[in-house]
ZAMARGU-4260 file (C-alpha; in steps of 0.2 Angstrom, whole numbers, plus 5000, padded with zeros to 4 digits):
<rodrens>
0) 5099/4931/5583 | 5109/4917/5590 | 5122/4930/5599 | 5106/4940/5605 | 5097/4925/5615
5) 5114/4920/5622 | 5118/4935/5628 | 5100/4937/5638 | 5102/4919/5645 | 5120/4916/5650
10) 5122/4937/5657 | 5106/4943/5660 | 5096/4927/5666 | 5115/4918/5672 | 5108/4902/5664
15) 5118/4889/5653 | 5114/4889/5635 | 5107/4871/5628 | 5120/4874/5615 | 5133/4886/5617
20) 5141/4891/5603 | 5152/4904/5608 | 5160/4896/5625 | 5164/4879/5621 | 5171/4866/5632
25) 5190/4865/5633 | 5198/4849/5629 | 5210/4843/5647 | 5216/4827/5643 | 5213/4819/5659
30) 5199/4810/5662 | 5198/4794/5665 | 5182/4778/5671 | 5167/4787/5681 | 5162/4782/5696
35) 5143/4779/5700 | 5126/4770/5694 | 5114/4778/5684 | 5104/4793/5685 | 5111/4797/5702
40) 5124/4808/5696 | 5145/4805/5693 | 5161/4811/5699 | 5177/4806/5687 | 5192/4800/5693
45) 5206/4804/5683 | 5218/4792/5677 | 5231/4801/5687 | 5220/4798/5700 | 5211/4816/5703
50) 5195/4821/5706 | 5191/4831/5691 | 5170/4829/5683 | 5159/4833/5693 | 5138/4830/5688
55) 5127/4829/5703 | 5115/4841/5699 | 5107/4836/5685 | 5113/4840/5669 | 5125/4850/5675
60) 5144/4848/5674 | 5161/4857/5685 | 5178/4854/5679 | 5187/4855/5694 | 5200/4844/5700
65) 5198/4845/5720 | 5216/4846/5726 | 5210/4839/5740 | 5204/4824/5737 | 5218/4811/5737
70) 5223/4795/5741 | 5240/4795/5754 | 5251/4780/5759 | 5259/4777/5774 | 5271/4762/5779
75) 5278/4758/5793 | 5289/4745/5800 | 5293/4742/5820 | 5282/4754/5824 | 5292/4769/5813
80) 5285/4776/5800 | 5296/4772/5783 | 5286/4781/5770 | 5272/4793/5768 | 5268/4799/5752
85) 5251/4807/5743 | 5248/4794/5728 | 5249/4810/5714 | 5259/4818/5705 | 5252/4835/5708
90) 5261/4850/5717 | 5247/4861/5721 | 5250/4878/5732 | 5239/4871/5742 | 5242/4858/5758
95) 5260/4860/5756 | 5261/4851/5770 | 5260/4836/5762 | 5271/4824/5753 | 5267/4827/5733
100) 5275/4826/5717 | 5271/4803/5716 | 5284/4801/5700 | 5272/4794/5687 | 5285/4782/5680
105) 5278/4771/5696 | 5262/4771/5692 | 5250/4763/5677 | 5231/4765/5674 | 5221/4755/5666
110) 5202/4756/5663 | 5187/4746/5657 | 5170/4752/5662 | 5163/4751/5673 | 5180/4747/5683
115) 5197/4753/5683 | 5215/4751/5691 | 5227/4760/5695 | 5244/4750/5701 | 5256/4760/5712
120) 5277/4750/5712 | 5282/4762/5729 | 5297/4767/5725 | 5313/4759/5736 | 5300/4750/5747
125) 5296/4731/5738 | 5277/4735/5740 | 5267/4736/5727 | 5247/4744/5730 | 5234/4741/5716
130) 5219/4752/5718 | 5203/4745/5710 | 5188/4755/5707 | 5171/4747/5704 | 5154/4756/5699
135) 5137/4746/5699 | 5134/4747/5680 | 5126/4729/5679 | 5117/4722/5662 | 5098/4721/5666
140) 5101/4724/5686 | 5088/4738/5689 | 5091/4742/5707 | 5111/4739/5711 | 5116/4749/5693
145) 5105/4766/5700 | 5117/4767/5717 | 5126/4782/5717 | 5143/4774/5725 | 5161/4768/5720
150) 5172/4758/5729 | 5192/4758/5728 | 5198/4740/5732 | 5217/4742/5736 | 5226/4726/5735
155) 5243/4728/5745 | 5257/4715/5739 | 5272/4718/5753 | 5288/4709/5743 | 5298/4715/5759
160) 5308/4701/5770 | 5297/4707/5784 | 5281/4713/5790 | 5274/4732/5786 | 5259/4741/5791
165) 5250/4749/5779 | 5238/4763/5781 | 5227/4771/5766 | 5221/4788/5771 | 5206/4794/5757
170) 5202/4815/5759 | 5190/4823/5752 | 5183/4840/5752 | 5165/4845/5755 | 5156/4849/5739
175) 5162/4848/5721 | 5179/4863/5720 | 5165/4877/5714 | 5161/4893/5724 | 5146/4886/5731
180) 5160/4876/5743 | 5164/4893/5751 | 5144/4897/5753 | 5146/4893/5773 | 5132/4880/5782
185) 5143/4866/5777 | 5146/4853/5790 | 5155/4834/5793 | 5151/4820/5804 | 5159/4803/5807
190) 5149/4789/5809 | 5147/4771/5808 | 5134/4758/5802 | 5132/4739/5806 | 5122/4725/5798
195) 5123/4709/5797 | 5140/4706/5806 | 5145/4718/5793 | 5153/4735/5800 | 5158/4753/5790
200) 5165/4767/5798 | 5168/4784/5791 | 5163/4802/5789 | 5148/4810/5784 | 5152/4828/5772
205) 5134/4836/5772 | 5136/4850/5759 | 5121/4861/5761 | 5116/4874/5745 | 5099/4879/5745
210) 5095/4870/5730 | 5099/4851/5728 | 5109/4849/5746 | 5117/4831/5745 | 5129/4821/5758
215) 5146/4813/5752 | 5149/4800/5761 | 5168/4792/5762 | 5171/4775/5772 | 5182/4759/5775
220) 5173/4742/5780 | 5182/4734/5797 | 5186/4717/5798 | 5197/4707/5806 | 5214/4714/5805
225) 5207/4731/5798 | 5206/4745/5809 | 5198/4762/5802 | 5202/4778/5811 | 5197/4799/5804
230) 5197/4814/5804 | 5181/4823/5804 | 5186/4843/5799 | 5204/4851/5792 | 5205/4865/5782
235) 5208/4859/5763 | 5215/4878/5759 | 5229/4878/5771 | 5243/4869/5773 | 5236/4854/5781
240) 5250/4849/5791 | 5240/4843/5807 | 5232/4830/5797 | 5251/4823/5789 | 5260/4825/5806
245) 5243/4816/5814 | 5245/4800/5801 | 5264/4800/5803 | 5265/4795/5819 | 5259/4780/5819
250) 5249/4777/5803 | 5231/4781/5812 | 5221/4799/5814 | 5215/4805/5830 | 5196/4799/5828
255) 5187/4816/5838 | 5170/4811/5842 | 5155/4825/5837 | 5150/4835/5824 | 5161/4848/5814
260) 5157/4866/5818 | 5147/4876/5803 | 5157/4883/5787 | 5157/4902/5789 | 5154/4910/5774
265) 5171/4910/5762 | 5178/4894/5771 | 5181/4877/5765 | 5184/4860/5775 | 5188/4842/5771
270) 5187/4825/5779 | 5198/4810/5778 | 5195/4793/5784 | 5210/4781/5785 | 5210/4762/5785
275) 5225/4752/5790 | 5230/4733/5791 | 5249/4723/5796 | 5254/4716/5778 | 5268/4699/5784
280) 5283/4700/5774 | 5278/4691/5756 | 5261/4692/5762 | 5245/4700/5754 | 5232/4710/5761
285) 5215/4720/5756 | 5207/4737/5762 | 5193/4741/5753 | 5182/4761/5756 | 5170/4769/5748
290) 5161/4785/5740 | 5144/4785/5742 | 5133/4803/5739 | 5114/4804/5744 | 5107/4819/5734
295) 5090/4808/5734 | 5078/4824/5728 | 5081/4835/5715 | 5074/4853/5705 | 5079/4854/5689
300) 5083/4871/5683 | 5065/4878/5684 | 5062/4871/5702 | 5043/4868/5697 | 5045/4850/5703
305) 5052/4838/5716 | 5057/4824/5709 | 5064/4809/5718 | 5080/4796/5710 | 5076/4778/5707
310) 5092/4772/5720 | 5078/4782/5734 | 5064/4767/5732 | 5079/4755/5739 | 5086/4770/5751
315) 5074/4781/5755 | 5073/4800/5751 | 5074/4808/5768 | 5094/4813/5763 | 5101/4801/5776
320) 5105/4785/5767 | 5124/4788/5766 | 5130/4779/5779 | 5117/4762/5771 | 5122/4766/5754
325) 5143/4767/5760 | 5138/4749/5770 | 5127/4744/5755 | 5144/4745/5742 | 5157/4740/5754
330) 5147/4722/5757 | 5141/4720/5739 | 5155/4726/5726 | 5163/4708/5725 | 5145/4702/5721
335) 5144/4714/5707 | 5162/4710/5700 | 5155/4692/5697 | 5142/4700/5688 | 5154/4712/5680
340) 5166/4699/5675 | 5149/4685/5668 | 5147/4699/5657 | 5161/4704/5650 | 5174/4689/5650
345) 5164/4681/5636 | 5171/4694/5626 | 5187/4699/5634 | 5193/4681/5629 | 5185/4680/5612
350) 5204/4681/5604 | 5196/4683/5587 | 5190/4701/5593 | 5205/4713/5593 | 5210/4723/5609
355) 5205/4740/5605 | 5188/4734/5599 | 5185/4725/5618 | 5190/4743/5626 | 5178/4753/5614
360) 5164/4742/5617 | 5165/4744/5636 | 5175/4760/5638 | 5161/4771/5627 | 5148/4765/5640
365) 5153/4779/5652 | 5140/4790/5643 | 5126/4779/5651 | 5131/4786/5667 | 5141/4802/5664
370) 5129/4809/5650 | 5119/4820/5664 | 5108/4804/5666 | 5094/4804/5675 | 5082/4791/5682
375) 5068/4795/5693 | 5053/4786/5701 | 5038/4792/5698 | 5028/4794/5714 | 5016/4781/5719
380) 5001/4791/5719 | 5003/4795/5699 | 4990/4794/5688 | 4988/4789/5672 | 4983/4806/5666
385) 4996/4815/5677 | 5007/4808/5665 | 4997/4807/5648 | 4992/4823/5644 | 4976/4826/5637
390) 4978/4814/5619 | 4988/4798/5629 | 4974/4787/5634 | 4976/4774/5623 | 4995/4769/5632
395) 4986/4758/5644 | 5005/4751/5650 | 5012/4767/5654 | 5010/4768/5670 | 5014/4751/5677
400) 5029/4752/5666 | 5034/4769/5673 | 5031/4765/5689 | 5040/4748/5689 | 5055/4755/5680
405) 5054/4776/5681 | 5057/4788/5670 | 5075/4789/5661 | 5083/4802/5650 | 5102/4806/5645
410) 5110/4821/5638 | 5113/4820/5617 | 5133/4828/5624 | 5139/4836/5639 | 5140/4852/5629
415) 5121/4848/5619 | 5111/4849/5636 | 5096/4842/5630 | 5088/4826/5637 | 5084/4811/5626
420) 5087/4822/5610 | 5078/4808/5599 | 5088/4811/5583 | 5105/4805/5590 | 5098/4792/5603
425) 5091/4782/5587 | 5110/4777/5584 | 5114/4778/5604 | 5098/4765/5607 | 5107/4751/5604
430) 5117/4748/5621 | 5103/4754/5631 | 5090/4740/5624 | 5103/4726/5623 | 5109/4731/5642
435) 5096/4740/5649 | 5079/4735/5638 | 5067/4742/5652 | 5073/4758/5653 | 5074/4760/5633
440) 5055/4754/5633 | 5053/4769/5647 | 5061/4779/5638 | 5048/4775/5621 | 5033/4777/5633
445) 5040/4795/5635 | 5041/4797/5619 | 5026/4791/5614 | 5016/4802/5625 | 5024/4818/5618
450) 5019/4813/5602 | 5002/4814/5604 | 5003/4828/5613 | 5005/4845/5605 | 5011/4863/5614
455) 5005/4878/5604 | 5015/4891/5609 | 5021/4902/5598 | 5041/4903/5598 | 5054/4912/5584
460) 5068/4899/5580 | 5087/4906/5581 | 5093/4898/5564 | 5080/4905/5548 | 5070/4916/5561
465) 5054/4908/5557 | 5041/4906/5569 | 5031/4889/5576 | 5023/4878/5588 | 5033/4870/5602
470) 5027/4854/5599 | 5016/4849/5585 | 5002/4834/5587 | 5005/4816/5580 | 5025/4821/5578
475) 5040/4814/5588 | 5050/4829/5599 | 5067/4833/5596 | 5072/4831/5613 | 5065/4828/5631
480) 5067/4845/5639 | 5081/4854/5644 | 5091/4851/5663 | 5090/4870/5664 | 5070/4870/5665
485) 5059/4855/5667 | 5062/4839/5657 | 5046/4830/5649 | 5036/4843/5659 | 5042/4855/5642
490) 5049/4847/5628 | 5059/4855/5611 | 5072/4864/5621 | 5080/4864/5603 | 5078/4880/5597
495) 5089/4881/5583 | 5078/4876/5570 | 5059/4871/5569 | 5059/4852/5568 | 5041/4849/5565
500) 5046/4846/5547 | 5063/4835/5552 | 5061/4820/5540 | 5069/4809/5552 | 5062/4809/5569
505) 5045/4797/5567 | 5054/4786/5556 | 5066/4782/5570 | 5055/4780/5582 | 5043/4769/5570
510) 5061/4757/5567 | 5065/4758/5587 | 5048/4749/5592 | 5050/4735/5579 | 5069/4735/5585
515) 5062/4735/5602 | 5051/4721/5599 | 5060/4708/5588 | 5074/4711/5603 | 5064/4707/5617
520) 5048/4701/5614 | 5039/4711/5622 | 5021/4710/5612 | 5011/4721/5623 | 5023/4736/5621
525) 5022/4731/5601 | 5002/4733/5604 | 5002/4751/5614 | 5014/4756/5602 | 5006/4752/5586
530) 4993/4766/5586 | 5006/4780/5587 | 5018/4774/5575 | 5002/4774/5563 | 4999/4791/5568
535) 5018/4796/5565 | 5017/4785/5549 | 5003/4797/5544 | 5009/4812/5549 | 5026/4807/5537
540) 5017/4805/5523 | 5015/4820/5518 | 5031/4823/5514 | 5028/4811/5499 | 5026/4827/5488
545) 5024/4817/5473 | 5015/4801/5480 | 5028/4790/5472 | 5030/4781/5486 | 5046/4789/5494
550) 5046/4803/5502 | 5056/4821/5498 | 5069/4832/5510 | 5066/4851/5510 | 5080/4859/5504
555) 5083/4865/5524 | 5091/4860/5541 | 5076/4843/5542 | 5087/4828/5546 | 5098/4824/5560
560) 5113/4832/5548 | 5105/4848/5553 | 5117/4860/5542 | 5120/4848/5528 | 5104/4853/5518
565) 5095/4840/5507 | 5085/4844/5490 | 5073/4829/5485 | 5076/4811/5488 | 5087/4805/5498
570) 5099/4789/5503 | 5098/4796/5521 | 5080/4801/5524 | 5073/4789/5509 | 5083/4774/5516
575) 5075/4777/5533 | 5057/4779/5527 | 5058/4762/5515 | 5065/4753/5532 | 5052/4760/5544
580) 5037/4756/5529 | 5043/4739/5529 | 5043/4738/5549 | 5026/4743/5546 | 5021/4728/5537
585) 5028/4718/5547 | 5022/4724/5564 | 5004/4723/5554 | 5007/4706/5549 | 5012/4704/5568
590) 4997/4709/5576 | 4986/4702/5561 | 4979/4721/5553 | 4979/4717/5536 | 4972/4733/5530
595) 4987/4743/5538 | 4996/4728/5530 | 4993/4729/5514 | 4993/4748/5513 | 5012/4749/5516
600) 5016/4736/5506 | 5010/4746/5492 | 5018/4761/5496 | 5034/4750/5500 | 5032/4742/5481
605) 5032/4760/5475 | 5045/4768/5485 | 5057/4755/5481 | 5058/4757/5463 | 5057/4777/5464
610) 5073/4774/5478 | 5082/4765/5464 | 5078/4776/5450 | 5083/4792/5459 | 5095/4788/5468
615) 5105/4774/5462 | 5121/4778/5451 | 5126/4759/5447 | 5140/4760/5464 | 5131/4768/5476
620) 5116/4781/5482 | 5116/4798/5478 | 5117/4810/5493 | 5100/4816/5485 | 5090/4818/5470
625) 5094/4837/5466 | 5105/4836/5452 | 5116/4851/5461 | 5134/4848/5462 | 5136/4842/5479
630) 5119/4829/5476 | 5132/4815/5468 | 5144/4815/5486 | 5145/4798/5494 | 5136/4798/5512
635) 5143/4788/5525 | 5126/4786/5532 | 5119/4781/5516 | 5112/4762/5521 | 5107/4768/5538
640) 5089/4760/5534 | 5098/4742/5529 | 5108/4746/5546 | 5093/4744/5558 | 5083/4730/5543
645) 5098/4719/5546 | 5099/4722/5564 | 5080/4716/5566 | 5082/4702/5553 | 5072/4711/5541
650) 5085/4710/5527 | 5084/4697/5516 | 5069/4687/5507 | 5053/4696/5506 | 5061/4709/5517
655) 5074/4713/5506 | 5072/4733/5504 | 5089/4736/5496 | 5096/4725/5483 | 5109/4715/5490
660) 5121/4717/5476 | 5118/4738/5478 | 5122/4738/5495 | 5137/4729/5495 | 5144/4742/5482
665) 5139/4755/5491 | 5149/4748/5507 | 5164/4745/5497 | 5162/4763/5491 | 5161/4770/5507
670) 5176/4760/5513 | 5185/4766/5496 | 5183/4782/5497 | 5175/4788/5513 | 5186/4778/5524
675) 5202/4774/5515 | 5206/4790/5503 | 5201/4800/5520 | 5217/4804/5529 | 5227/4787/5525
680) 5212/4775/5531 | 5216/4780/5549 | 5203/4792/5556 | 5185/4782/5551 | 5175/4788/5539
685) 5172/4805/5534 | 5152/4810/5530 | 5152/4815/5513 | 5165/4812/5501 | 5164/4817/5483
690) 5168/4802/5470 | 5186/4811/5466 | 5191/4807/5483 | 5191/4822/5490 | 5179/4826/5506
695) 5162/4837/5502 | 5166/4853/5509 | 5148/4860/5506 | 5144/4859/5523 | 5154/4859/5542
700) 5146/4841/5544 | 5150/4833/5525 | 5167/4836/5531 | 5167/4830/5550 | 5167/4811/5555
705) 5156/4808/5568 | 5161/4794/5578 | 5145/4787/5582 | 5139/4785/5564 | 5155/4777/5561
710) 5152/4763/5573 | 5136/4760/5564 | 5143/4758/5547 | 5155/4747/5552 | 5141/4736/5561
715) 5130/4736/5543 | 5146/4730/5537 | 5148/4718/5549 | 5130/4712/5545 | 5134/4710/5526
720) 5147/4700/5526 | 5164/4713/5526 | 5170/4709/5545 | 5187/4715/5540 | 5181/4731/5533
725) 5169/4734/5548 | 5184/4735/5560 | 5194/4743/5551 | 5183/4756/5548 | 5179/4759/5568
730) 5196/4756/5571 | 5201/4774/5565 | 5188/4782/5575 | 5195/4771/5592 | 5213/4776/5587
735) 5210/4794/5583 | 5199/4798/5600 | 5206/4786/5615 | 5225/4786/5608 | 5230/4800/5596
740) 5220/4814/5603 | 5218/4809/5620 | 5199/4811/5623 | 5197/4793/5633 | 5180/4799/5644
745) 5175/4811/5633 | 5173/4805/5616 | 5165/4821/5605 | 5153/4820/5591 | 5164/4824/5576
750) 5182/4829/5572 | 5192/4834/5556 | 5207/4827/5547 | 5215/4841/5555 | 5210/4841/5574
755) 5197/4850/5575 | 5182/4843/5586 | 5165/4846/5593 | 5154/4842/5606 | 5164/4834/5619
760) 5156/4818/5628 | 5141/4812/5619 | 5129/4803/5616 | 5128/4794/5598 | 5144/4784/5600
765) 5136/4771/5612 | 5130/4767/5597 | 5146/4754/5596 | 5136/4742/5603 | 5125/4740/5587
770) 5143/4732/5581 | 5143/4718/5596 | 5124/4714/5591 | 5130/4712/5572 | 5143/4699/5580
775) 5133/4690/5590 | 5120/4688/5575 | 5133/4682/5563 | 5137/4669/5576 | 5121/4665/5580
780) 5119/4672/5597 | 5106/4685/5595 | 5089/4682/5599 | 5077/4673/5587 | 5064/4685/5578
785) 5045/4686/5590 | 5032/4682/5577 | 5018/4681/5586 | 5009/4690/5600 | 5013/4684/5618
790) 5007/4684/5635 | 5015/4698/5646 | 5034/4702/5653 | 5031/4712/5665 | 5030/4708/5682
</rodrens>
């Protein structure tokens, strides 16, 4: 059934598949820091220095690596040119005119998002350049961090007994390396832009597709000292000797005047822009350029609707703000360093946190950009009910909240293209409402609306064949939509399995808005939110089968663990509900509705004893309550309901859910067995590991470790005490993905002992930052619980 949909959708319909099984992703070891803000697209810049990712339609990924696009020196002294030399270590068999083959034994990268660096030692010259990349990924900046724009600082450090000019030429082709670049229409243009005493120069690549045209803009900022010259069209397939022998000269390019001719269909064309400064001997100089693209309106795969990015309220939308934006970056980037650097050092030079931890923590935050995020405005003249649907009155925040903050939504991988899939962004949640909280309060609104929604249409699901309802009424989607139709117009592009009856999904949400709340005070979400998490509530409690308190999995795919089936009670699913009917209580005790109140602290009484009678084994929690032979494997994810009470302080006194003493033993099991008898304690934690010590091969997830799960063991362990352990236990998964495997930029969901993986570039790893909150809690630093209702946050 799978084979026969992907068939019709990739040949017959030439569409992507949300999931495609059969054509997976090869792994290039290659990628390094993205460049960009949020929701306005990214291109990745290898950590050899290519152009390589490419995701400016929404959603939608090109693995190219544009041989064009480079960075080439040249030094002169005396007026001679000394050295000229493209900063790569490519040969392509293209643009043979030019100096390649950089030996790479000169060159070192290093990267922590949202900036990296790249240091060139030329050889035989005594100068040294240091290229420095900066994106505008700022912590709670909601205008600066949606600029679609990098800037590459080179710091040039002439150890030579006298003076050397040094010219930087930046090439880049117009488009992205796919066939759409041969289409014909394309078309440069240099220009220039001055504000404030501040001036850029550059040259202006409009690439021109039907759908979703967009302008790449590349640029240098002149100053005193710095003169900027170009080149506004050369032919990237050719050999490109007009443009070497032109810089070669005298370390300028020609600088024509006008507009570049139209691409003919089957021809490419480039642009460089060169930006050069005298360096005295000993001496120290700067040239800083820029990459800006202005795709400001896009369609989604469908092409119903319009929509306009969030960086357009600053830029406009009209498809021209290129040459602001280029200006924009050039003029601002030392200002977001500051910010960059207020932010991170605190942690940087905490020396009790070990290296590789610091890299994770930063480094796994190029999801938040390159995880086909979007974030659009909603338009002005938005109505409530444009947005609500016909059951989301009651959200009287909404709309100011969407329209002061717009609409956000991320992909759960680069191979899983579905937005906001709500089963995995529970774990991922935690950088964006610590970093971001506004747009993870967006995000809730979203969800929230879809909840009370419902789709009736009839659809046949690939996995079991059986038949059901998009989306039922009063229960949380699976995801937001897919990039290949029309996000949160449609939602439930999963279509693998009906998840109507997934055990999970309103339980997250439920523990997200207390979570939400306790993080950020924000009583008037905790008030528009309240009703719907009752109705979810509601809607969960029929799964209760046996109205003991606790409620029972199916026996099929209904959990996040979608082929790791679960029979009865169970640690993950039961840990969950106990955490979010507690949440209950308290959010009741909150807003003062004792009946609500009291209600779940009945079923809470209940279901904690059924949890410990079924489930507990005296060492730890049962996978579930079936009695069949796999039912007795320790989960990883067991205490993922003490993960988010201990996050939200929920874990001790009258909150105490689990036993202290129980969990405890069931970390230190975990660790044990899970994590230490689990290829020599170097790779994380495996899923499901059966009490021998050998993993539970019941399933292709039992036996996986999924990296983001693992971070958030090691921050439950972190909350209760076992630091060491906690590290250790992440460690692996750093070690195994960033070093030994080489996926830095791409972290997957899962891999096995014996490499294999899945799903490159996803989502649920950001779920590291649940470990620095843990931190910051031990040592005091985490905000202070709200317990009553306040007066409003937003502006």
């Amino acid at each position: 059934r799978y084979f026969r949909w992907w068939f019709k959708k990739t040949r017959i319909e030439k569409k992507p598949a949300f999931i495609d099984l059969l054509c997976a992703v090869p792994l290039q070891q290659i990628y390094g820091c993205p460049l960009g803000g949020i929701g306005g697209g990214t291109i990745t810049r290898g950590w050899r220095g290519e152009f390589c990712r490419w995701q400016l339609n929404p959603g939608l990924y090109q693995y190219e690596t544009v041989m064009a696009n480079q960075f080439t020196v040249c030094l002169q002294c005396k007026g001679q040119t000394i050295y000229q030399q493209v900063l790569s270590m490519e040969r392509p068999g293209t643009l043979q005119g030019w100096n390649w083959g950089y030996c790479g034994h000169y060159a070192f990268y290093h990267a922590l998002y949202p900036r990296a660096w790249l240091v060139y030692e030329l050889p035989g010259q005594k100068v040294v350049l240091t290229c420095r990349q900066v994106s505008p990924v700022i912590p709670h900046d909601y205008k600066d961090s949606s600029l679609p724009v990098g800037v590459f600082v080179w710091e040039v450090e002439n150890g030579r007994d006298e003076d050397v000019e040094v010219s930087i030429m930046f090439s880049l082709q117009n488009g992205t390396g796919a066939k759409e670049d041969r289409s014909g229409g394309h078309w440069n243009e240099p220009f220039s832009f001055q504000k404030d005493g501040e001036r850029v120069a550059g040259v202006l690549l409009h690439h021109c597709p039907a759908v979703n045209p967009f302008t790449l803009a590349i640029s240098a900022r002149e100053k005193a000292g710095t003169g900027v010259t170009h080149v506004t069209a050369f032919n990237p397939a050719g050999l490109g000797r007009e443009v070497w022998q032109d810089l070669l000269q005298d370390g300028r390019l020609d600088s024509p005047t006008g507009k570049s001719s139209l691409t003919e269909k089957g021809e490419v064309t480039a642009a460089a822009v060169c930006a050069s400064c005298r360096v005295p001997a000993h001496g120290h100089k700067t040239l800083e350029l820029a990459l800006a693209w202005d795709m400001p309106c896009v369609y989604f795969g469908s092409k119903e609707k319009l929509h306009l990015r969030r960086y357009t309220r600053f830029f406009g939308s009209k498809g021209d703000a290129a040459p602001a934006l280029s200006h924009y970056a050039l003029t601002h980037y030392e200002e977001w360093e500051r910010k960059i650097e207020a932010w991170q050092n605190p942690i940087l030079e905490n020396s009790q946190l070990p290296s590789w931890y610091k890299s994770a923590l930063f480094n796994e935050l190029y999801f938040m950009t390159d995880g086909g995020t979007i974030w659009m405005e909603v338009p002005p003249d938005c109505r409530a009910q444009d947005l609500q649907g016909p059951a989301g009155a009651g959200l009287s925040r909404l709309l100011p909240i969407l329209r002061e903050y717009g609409r956000f939504a991320y992909l759960e991988g680069q191979e899983y293209r579905m937005y906001n899939t709500y089963d995995v962004h529970f774990y991922a949640s935690f950088a964006l409402v610590l970093l971001w909280p506004k747009l993870q309060i967006s995000l809730q609104y979203d969800i929230a609306v879809a909840v009370v929604n419902e789709d009736v249409q009839p659809r046949q699901y690939l996995m079991g064949g059986q038949t059901g309802q998009v989306k039922m009424k009063n229960v949380v989607p699976h995801d937001i939509g897919d990039p290949g139709d029309e996000p949160w117009q449609r939602v439930n592009a999963y279509l693998m399995h009906d998840t109507a009856d997934w055990k999970d999904l309103n339980l997250k949400f439920v523990l997200q808005v207390y979570r939400d709340y306790y993080l950020t005070h924000d009583s008037l979400y905790l008030q528009d939110m309240w009703p719907v998490c009752q109705a979810v509530m509601e809607s969960e409690l029929k799964f209760d089968t046996d109205n003991d308190g606790l409620i029972e999995n199916g026996g099929f795919a209904d959990q996040t663990y979608d082929a790791w089936v679960v029979h009865g009670a169970s640690a993950y699913c039961g840990g969950l509900w106990l955490a979010a009917v507690c949440m209950m209580c308290k959010m009741a005790e909150v807003l003062g509705d004792t009946k609500v109140r009291q209600k779940y602290l009945d079923i809470l009484s209940k279901g904690k004893e059924a949890f410990e009678r079924r489930l507990w084994n005296g060492k730890y929690y049962n996978y579930d309550s079936s009695g069949s032979d796999t039912s007795s494997s320790i989960m990883s994810d067991q205490c993922a309901g003490q993960w988010f009470l201990g996050a939200c302080g929920l874990d001790q006194g009258e909150f105490e859910v689990f036993p202290k003493s129980h969990v405890l033993s069931a970390l230190k099991t975990i660790f044990e067995k899970n994590v230490l008898s689990f290829a020599g304690g170097t790779m994380g934690a495996v899923n499901g590991m059966r009490p021998d010590g050998v993993p539970d091969t019941s399933s292709i997830q039992s036996n996986e470790v999924w990296i983001g799960v693992v971070y958030s063991l090691a921050a439950t362990m972190i909350q209760e005490g076992m630091v060491e352990e906690g590290f250790r236990t992440a460690e692996g998964c750093y070690r195994t993905v960033w070093e030994r495997l080489g996926m830095a930029f791409q972290t997957p969901e899962a891999y096995r002992e014996k490499k294999v993986y899945r799903s490159l570039a996803y989502m649920r790893p950001l779920s590291i930052w649940s470990m620095q909150l843990a931190l910051e809690r031990r040592a005091g630093q985490a905000p202070a619980p709200a317990q009553l209702p306040q007066g409003p946050t937003h502006p």
